[in-house]
C-alpha positions in Angstrom: -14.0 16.9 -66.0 -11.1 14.2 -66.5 -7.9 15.5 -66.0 -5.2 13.2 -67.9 -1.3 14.7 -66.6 1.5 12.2 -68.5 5.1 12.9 -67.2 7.0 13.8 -69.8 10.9 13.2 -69.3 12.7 15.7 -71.6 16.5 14.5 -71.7 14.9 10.8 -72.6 12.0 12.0 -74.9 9.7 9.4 -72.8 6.9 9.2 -70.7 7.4 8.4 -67.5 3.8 8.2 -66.1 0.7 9.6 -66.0 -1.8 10.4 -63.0 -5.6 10.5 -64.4 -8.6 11.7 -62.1 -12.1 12.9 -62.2 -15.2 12.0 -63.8 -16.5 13.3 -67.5 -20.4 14.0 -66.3 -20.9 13.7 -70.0 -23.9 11.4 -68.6 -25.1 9.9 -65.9 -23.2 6.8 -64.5 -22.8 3.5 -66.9 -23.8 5.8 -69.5 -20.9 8.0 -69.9 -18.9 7.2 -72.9 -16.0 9.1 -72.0 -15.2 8.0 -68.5 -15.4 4.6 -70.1 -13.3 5.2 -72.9 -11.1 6.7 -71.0 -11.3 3.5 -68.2 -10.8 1.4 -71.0 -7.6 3.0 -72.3 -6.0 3.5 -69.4 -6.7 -0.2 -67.5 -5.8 -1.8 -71.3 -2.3 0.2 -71.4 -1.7 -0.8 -67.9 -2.3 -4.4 -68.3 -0.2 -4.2 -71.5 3.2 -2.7 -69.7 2.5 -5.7 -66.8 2.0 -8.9 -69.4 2.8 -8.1 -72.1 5.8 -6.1 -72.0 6.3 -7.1 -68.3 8.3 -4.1 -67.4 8.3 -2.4 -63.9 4.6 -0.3 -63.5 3.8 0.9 -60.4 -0.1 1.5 -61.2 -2.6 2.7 -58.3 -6.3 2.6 -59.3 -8.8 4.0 -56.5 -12.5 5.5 -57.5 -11.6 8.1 -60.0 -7.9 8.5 -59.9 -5.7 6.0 -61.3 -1.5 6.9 -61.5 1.1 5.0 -63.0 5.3 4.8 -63.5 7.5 3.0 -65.6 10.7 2.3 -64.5 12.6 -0.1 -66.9 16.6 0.1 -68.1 16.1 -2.9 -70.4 16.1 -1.0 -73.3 14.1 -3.9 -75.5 11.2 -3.2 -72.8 11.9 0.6 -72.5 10.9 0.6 -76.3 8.2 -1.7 -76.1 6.8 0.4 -72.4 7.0 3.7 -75.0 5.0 2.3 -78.0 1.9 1.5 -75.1 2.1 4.6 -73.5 2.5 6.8 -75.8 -0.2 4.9 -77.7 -2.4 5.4 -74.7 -1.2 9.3 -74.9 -2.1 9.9 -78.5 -5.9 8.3 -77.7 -6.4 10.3 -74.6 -5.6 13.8 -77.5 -8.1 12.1 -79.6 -10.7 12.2 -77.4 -9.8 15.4 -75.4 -10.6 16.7 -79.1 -13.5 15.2 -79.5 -14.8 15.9 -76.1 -13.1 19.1 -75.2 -15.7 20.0 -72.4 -15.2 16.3 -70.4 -11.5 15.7 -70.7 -8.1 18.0 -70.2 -4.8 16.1 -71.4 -1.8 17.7 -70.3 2.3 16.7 -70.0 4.6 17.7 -67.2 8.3 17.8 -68.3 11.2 16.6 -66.0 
């Protein structure tokens, strides 16, 4: 199963990060929609907060578990950092809904 954990700060309603880990076993490998849906999401939002909105992201991507931070005060890219990731959030529920038994989305508040 993918486990999907975004940090969740409460006093700023944003995200702060997310650690995703696991595999779907939906199918075997290059076959399974889900891990690569998933891949795709997360690796798109990632390179979106790094060139597009080129804000601070400290992203770590090893063999199933990619994390990620955002730490931006410019409050142009804050906004812009918050539309991408809670973008990536709001896919992640779609498909945790649509695949309940591959993928577990979840939010941490601090």
């Amino acid at each position: 199963m993918i486990r999907a954990c975004f940090h969740f700060e409460e006093s700023t309603q944003k995200i702060l990060g997310a650690d995703i880990s696991g595999h779907a076993g939906m199918d075997e490998y290059g076959y399974d929609i889900v891990c690569a849906s998933v891949s795709s999401l997360v690796i798109a939002a990632i390179n979106g907060l790094e060139e597009y909105v080129q804000t601070d992201v400290k992203a770590k991507v090893e063999n199933g578990t990619t994390s990620f931070t955002i730490d931006e005060d410019d409050a142009l890219k804050s906004t812009q950092a918050q539309a991408i990731v809670n973008t990536l959030y709001l896919a992640m529920l779609g498909l945790e809904d649509e695949y309940e038994d591959y993928i577990e989305v979840t939010i941490t508040e601090e």
